[in-house]
PDB file of N, CA, C, O and CB in Angstrom:
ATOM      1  N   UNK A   1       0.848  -1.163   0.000  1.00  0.00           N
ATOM      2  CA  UNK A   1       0.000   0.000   0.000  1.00  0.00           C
ATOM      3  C   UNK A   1       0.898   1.232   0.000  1.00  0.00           C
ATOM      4  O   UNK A   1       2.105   1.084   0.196  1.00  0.00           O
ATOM      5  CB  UNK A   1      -0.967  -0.005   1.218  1.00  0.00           C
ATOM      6  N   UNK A   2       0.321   2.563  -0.230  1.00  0.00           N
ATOM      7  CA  UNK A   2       0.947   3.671  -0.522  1.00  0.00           C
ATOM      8  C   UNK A   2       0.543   4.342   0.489  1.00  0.00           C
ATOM      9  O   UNK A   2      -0.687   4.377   0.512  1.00  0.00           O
ATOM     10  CB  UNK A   2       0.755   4.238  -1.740  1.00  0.00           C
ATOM     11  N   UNK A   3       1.010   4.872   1.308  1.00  0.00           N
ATOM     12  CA  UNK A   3       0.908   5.907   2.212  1.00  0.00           C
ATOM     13  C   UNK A   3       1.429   6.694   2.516  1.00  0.00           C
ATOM     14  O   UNK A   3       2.587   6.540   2.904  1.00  0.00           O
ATOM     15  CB  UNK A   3       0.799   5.777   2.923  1.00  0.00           C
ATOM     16  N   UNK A   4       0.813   7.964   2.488  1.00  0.00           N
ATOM     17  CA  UNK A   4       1.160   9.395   2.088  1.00  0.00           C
ATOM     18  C   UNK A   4       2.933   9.466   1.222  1.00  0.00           C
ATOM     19  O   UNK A   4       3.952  10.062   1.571  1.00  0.00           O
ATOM     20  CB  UNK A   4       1.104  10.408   3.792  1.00  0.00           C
ATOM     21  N   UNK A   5       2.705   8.740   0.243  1.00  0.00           N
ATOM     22  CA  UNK A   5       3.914   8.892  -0.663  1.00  0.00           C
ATOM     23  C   UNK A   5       4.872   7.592  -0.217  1.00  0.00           C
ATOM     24  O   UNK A   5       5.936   7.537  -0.834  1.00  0.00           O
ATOM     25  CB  UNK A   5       4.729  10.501  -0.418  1.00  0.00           C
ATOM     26  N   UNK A   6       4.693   6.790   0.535  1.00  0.00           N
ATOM     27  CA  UNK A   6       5.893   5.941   1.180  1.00  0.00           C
ATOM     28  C   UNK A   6       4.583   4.199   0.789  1.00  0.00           C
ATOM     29  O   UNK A   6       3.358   4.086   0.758  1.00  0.00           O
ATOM     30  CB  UNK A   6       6.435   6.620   3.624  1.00  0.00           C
ATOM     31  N   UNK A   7       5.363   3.528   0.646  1.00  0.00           N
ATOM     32  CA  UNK A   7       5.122   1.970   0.682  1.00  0.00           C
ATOM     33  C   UNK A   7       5.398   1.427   1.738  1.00  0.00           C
ATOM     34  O   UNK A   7       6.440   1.261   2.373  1.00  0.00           O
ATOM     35  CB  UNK A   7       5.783   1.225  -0.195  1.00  0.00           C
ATOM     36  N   UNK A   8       4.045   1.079   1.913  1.00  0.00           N
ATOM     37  CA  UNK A   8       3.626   0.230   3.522  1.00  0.00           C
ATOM     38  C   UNK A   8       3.376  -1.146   3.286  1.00  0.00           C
ATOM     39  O   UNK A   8       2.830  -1.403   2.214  1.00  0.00           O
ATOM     40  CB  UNK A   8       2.116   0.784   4.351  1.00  0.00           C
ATOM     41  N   UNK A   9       3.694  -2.237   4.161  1.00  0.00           N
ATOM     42  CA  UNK A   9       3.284  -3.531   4.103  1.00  0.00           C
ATOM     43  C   UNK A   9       2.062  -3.726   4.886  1.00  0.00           C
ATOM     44  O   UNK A   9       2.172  -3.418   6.073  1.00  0.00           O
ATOM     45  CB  UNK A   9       4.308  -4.387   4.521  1.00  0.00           C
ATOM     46  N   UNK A  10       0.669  -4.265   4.415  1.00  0.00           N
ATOM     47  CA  UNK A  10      -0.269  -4.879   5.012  1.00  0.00           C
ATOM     48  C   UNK A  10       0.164  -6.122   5.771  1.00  0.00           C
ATOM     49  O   UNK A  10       0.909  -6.886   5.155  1.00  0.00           O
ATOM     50  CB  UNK A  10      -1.197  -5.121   4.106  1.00  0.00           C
ATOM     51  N   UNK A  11      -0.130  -6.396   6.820  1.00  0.00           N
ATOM     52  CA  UNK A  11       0.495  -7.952   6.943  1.00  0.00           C
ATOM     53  C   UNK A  11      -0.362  -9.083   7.816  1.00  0.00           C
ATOM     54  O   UNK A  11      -0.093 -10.042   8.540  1.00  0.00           O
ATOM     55  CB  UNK A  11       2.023  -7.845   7.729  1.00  0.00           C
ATOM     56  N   UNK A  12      -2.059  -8.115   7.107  1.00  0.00           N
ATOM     57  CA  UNK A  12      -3.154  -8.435   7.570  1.00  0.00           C
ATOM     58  C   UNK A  12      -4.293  -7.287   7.479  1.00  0.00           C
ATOM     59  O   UNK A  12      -4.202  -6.093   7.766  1.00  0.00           O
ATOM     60  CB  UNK A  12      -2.867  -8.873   8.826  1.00  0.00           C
ATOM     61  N   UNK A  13      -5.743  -8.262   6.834  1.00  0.00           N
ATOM     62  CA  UNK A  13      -6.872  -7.564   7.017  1.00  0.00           C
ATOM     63  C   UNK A  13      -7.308  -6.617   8.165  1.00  0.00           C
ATOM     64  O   UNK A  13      -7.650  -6.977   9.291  1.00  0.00           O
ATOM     65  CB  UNK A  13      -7.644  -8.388   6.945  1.00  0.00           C
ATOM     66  N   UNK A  14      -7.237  -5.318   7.683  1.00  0.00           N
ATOM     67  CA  UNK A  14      -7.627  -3.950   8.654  1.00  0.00           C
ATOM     68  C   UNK A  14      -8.384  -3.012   8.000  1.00  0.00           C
ATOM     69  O   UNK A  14      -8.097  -2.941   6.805  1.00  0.00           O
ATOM     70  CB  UNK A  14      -6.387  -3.104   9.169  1.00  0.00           C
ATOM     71  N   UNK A  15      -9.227  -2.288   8.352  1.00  0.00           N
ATOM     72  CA  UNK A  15     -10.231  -1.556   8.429  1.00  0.00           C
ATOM     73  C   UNK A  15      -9.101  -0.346   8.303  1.00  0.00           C
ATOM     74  O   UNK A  15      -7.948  -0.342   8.733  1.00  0.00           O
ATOM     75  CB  UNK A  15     -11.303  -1.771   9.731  1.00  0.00           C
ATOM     76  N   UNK A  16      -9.820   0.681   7.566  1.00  0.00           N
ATOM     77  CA  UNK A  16      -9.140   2.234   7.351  1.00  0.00           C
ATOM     78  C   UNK A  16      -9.446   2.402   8.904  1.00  0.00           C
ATOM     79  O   UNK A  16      -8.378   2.085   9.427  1.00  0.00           O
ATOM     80  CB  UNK A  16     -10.013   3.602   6.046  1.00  0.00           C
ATOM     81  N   UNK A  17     -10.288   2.713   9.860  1.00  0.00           N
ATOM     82  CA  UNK A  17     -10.403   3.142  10.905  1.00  0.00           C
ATOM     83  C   UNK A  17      -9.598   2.400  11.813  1.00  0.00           C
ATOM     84  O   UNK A  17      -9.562   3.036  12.866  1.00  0.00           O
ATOM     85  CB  UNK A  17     -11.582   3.235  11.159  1.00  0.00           C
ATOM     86  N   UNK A  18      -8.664   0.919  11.933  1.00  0.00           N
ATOM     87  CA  UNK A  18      -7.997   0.568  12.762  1.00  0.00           C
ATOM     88  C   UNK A  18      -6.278   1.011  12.762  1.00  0.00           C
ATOM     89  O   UNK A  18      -5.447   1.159  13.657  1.00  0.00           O
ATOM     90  CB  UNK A  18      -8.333  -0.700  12.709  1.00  0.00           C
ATOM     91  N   UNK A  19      -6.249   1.135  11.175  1.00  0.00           N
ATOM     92  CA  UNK A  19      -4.807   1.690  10.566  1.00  0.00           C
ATOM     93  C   UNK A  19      -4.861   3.080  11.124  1.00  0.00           C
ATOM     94  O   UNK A  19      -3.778   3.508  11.523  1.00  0.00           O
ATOM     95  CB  UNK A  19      -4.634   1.703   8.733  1.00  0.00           C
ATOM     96  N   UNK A  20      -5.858   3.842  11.231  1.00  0.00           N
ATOM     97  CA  UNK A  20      -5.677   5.293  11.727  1.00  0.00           C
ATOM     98  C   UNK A  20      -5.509   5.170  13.247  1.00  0.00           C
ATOM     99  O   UNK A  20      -4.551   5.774  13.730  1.00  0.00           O
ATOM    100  CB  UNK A  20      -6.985   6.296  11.342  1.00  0.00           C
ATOM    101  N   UNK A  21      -6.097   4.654  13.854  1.00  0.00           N
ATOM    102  CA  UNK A  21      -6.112   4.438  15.173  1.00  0.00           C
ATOM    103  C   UNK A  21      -4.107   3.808  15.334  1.00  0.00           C
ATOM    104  O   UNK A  21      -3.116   4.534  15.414  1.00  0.00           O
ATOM    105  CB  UNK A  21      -7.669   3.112  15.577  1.00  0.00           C
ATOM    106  N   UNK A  22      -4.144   2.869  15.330  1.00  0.00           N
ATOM    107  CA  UNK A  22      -2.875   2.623  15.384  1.00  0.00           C
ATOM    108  C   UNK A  22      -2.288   3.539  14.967  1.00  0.00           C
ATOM    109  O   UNK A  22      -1.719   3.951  15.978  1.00  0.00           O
ATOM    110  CB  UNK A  22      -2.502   1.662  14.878  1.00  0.00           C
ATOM    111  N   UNK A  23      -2.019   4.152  14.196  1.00  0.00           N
ATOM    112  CA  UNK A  23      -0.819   5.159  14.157  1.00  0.00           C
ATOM    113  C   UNK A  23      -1.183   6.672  14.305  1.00  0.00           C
ATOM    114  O   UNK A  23      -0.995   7.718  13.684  1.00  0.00           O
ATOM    115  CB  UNK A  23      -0.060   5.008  12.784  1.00  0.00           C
ATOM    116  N   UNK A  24      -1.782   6.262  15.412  1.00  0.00           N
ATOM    117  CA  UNK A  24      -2.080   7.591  16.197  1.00  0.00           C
ATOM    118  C   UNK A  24      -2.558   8.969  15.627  1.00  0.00           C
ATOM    119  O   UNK A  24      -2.054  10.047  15.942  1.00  0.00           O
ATOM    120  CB  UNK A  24      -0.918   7.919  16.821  1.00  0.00           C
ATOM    121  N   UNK A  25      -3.464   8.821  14.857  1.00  0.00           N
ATOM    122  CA  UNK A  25      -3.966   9.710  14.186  1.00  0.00           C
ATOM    123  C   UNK A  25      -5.524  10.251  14.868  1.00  0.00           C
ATOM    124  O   UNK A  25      -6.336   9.439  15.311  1.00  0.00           O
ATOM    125  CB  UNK A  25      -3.973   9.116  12.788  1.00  0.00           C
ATOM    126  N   UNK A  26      -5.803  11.967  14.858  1.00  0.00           N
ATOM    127  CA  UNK A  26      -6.920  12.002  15.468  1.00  0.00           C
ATOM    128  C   UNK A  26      -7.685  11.948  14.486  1.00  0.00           C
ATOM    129  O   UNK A  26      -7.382  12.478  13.417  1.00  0.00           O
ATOM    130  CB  UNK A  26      -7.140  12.964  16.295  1.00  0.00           C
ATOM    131  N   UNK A  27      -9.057  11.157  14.715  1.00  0.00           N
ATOM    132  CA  UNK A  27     -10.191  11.094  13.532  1.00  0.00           C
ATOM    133  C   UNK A  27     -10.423  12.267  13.531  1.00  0.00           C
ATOM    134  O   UNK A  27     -10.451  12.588  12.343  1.00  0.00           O
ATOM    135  CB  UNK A  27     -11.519  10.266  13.646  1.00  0.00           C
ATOM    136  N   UNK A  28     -10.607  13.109  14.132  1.00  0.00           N
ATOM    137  CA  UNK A  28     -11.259  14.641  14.027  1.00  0.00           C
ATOM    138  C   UNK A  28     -10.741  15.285  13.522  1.00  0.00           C
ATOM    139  O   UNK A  28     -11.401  16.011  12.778  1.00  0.00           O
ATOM    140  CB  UNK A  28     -11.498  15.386  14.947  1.00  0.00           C
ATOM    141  N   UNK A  29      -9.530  15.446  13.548  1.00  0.00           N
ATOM    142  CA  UNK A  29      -8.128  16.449  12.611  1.00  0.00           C
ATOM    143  C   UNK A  29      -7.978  16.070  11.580  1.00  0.00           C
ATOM    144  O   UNK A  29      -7.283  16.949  11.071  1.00  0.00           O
ATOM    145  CB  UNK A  29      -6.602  16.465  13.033  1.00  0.00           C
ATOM    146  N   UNK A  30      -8.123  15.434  10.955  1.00  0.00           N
ATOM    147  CA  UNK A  30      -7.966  14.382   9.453  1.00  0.00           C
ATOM    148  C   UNK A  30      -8.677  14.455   8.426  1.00  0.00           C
ATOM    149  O   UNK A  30      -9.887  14.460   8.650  1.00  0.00           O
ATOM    150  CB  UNK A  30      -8.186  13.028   9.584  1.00  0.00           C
ATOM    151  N   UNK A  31      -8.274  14.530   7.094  1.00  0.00           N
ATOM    152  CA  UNK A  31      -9.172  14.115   5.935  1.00  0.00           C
ATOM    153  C   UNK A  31      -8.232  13.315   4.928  1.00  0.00           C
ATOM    154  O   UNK A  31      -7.124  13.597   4.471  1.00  0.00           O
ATOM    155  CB  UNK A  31      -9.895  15.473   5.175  1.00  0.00           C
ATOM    156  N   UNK A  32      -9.260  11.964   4.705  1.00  0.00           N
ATOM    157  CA  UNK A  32      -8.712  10.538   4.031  1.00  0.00           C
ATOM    158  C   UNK A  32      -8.712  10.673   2.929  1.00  0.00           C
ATOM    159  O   UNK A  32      -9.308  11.735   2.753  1.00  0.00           O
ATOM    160  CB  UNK A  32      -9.370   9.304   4.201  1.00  0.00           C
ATOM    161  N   UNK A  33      -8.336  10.164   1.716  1.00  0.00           N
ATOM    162  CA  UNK A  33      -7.929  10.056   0.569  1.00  0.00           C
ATOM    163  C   UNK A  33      -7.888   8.336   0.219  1.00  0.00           C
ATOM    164  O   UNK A  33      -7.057   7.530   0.638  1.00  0.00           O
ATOM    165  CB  UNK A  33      -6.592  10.869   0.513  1.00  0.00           C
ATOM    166  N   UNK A  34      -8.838   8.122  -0.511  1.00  0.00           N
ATOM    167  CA  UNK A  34      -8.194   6.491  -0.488  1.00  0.00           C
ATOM    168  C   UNK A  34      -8.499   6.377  -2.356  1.00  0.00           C
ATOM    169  O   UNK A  34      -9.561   6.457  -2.974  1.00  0.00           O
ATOM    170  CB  UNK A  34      -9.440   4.928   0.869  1.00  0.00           C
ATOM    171  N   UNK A  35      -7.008   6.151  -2.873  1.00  0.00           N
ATOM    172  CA  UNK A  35      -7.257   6.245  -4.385  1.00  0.00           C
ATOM    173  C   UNK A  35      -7.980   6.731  -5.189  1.00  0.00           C
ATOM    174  O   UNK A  35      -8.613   6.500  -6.219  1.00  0.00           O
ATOM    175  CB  UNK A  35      -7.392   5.517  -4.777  1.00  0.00           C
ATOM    176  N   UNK A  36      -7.626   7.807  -4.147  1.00  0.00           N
ATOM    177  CA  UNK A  36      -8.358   9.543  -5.569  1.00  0.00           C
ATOM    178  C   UNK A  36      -9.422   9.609  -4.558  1.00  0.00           C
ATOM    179  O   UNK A  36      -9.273  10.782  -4.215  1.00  0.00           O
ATOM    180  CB  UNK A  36      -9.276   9.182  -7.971  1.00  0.00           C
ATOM    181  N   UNK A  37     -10.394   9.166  -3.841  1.00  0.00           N
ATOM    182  CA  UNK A  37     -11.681  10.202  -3.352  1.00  0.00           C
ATOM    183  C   UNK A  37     -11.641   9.693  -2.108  1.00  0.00           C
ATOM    184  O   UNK A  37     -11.153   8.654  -1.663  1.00  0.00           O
ATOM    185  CB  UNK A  37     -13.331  10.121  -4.106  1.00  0.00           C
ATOM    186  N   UNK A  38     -12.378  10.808  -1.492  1.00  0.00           N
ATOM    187  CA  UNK A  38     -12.175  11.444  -0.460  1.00  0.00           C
ATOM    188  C   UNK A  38     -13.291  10.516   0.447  1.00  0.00           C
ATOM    189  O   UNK A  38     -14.455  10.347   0.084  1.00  0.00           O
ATOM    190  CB  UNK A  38     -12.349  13.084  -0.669  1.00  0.00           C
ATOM    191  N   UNK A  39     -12.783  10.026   1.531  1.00  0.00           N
ATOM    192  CA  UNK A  39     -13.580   8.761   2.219  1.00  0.00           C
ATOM    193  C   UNK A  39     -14.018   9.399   3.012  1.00  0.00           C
ATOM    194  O   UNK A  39     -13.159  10.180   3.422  1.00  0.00           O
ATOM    195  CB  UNK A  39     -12.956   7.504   2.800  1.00  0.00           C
ATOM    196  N   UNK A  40     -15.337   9.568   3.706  1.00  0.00           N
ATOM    197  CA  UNK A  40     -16.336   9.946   4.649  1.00  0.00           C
ATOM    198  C   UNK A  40     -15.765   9.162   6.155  1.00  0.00           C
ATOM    199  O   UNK A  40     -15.319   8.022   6.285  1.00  0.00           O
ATOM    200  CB  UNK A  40     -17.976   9.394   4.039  1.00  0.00           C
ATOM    201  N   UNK A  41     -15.957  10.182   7.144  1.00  0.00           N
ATOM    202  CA  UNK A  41     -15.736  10.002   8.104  1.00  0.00           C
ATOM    203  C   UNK A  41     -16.580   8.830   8.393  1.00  0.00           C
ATOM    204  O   UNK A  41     -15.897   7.823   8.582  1.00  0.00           O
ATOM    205  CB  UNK A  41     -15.780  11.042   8.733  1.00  0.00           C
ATOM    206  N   UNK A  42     -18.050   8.613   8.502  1.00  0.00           N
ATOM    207  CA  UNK A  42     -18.376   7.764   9.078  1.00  0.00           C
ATOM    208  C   UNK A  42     -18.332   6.515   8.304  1.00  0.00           C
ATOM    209  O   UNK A  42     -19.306   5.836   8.629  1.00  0.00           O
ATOM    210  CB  UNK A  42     -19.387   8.088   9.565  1.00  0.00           C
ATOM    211  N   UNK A  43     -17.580   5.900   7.378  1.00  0.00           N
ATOM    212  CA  UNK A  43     -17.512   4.980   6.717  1.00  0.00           C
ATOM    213  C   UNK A  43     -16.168   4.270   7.506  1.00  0.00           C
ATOM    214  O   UNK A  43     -15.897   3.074   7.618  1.00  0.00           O
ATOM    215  CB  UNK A  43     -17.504   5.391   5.222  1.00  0.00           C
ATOM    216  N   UNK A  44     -15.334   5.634   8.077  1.00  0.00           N
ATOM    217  CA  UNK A  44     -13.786   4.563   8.234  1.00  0.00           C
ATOM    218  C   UNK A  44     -13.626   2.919   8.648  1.00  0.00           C
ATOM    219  O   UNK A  44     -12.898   2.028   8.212  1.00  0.00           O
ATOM    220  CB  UNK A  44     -12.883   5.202   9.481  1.00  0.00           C
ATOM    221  N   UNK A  45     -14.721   2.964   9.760  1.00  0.00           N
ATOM    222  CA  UNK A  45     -14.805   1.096   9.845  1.00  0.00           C
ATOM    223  C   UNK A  45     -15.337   0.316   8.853  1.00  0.00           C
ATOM    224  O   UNK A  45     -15.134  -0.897   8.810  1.00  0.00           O
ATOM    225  CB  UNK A  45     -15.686   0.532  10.970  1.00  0.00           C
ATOM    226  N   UNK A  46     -15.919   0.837   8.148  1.00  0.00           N
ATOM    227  CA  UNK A  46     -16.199  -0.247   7.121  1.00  0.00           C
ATOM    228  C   UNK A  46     -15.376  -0.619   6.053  1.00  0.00           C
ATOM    229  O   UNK A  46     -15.548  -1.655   5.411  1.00  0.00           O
ATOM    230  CB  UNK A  46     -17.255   0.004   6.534  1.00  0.00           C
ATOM    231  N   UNK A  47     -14.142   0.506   5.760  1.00  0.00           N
ATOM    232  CA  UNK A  47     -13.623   0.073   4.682  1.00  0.00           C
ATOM    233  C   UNK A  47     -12.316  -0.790   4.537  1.00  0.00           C
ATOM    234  O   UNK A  47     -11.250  -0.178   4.605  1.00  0.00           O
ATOM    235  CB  UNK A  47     -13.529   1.071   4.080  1.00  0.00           C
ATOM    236  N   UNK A  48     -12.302  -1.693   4.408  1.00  0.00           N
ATOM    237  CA  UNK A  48     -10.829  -2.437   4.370  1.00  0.00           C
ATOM    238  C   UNK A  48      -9.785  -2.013   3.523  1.00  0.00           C
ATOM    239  O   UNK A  48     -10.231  -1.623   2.444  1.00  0.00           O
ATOM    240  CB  UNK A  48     -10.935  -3.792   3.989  1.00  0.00           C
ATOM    241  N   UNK A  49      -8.868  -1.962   3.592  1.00  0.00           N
ATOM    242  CA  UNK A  49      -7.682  -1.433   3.144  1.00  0.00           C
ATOM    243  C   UNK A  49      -6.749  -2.914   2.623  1.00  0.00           C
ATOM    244  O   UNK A  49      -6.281  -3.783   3.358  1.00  0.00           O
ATOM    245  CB  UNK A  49      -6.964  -0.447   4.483  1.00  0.00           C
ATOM    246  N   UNK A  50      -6.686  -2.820   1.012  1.00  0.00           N
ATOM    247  CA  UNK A  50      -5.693  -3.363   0.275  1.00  0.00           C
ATOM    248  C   UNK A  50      -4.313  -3.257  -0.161  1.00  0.00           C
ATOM    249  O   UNK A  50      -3.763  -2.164  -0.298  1.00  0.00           O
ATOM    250  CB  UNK A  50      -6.058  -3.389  -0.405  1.00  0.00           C
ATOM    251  N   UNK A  51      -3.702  -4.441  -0.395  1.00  0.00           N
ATOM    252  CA  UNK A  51      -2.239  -3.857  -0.704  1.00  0.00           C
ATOM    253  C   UNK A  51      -2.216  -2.932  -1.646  1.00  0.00           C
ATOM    254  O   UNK A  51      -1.361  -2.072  -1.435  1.00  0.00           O
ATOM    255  CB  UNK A  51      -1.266  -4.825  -1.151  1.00  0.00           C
ATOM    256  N   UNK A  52      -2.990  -2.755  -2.841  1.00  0.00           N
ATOM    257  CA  UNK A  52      -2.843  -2.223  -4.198  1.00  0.00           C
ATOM    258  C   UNK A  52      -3.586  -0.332  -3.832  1.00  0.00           C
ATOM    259  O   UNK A  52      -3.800   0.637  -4.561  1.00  0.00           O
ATOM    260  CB  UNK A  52      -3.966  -3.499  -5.559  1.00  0.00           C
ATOM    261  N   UNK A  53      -3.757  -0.596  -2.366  1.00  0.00           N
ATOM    262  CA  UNK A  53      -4.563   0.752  -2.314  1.00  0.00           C
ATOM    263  C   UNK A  53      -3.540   1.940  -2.083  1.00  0.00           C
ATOM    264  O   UNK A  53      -2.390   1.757  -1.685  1.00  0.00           O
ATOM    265  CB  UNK A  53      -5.720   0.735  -1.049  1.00  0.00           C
ATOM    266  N   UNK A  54      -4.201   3.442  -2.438  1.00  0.00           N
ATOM    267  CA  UNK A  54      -3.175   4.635  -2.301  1.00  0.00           C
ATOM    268  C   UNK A  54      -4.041   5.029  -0.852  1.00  0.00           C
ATOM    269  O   UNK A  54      -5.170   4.719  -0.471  1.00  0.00           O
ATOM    270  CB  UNK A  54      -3.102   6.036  -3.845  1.00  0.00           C
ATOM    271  N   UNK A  55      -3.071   5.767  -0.311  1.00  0.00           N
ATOM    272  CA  UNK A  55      -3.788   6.497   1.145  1.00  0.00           C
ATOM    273  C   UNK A  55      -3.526   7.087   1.302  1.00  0.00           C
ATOM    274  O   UNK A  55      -2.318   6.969   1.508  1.00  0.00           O
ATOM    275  CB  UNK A  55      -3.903   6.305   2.245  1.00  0.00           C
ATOM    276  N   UNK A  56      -4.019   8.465   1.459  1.00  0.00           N
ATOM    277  CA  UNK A  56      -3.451   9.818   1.828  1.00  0.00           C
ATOM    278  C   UNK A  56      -4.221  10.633   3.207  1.00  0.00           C
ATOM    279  O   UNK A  56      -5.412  10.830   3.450  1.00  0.00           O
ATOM    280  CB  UNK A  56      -3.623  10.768   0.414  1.00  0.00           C
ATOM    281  N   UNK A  57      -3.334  10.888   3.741  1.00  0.00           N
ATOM    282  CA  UNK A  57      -3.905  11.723   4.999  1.00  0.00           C
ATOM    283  C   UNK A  57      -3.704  12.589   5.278  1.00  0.00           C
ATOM    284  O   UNK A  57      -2.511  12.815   5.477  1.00  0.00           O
ATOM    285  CB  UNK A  57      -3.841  11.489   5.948  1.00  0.00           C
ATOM    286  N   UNK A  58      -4.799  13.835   5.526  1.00  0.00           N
ATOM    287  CA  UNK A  58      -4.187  15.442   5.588  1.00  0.00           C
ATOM    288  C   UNK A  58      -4.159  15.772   7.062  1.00  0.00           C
ATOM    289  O   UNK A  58      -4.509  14.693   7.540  1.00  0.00           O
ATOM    290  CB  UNK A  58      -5.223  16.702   4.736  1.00  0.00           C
ATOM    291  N   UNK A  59      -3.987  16.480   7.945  1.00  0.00           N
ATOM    292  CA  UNK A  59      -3.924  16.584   9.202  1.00  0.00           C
ATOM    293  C   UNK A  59      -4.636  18.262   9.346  1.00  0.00           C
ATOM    294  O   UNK A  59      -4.141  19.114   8.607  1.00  0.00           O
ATOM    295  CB  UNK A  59      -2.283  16.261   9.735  1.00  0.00           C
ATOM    296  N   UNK A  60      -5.536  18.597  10.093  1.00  0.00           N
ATOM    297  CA  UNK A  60      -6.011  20.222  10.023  1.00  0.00           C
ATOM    298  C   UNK A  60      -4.784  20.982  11.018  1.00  0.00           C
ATOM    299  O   UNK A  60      -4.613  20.560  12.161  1.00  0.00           O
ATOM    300  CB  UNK A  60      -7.919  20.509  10.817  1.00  0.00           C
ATOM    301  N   UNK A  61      -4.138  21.879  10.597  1.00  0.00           N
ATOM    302  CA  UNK A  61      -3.320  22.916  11.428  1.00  0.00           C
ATOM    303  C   UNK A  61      -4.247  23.838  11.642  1.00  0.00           C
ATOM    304  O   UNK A  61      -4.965  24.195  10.708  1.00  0.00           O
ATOM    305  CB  UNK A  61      -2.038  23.558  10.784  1.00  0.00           C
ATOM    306  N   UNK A  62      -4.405  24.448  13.084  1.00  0.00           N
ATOM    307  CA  UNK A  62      -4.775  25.899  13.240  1.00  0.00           C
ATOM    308  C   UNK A  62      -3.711  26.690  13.283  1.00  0.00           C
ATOM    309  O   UNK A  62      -2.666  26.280  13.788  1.00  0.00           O
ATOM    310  CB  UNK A  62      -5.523  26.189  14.376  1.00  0.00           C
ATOM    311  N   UNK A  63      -3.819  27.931  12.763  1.00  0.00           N
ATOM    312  CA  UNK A  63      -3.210  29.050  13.017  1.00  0.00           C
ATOM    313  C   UNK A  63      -3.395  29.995  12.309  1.00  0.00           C
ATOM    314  O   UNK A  63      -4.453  30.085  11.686  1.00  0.00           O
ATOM    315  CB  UNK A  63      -2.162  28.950  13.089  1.00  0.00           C
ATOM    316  N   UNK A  64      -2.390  30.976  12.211  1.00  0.00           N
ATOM    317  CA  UNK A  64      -2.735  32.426  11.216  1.00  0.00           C
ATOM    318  C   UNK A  64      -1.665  33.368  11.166  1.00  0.00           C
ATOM    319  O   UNK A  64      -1.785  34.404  10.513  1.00  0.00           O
ATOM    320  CB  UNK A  64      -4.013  33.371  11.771  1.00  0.00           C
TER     321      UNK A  64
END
């Protein structure tokens, strides 16, 4: 899998919402990318994540 520009090994069936969780990502600060469109927050548990998949994750900064 591709993540955010780098090649990741799956090394087992996971849910987009368990891969975020594990690597410590806040669901609330975030917007997903999964091979070109933009995945809805409340879907993250449902979607499984493949080797052949792209993943991109944006993180929200405040400031000014």
């Amino acid at each position: 899998m591709k993540f955010n520009g780098q090649t990741r090994q799956l090394n087992r069936n996971i849910s987009l919402l368990q891969y975020l969780q594990e690597n410590k990502f806040d669901i609330s600060k975030i917007a997903v990318e999964l091979n070109g469109n933009i995945v809805p927050r409340t879907t993250y548990a449902e979607v499984l994540l493949q080797e052949e998949d792209v993943l991109e994750v944006v993180s929200f900064v405040g400031g000014g």
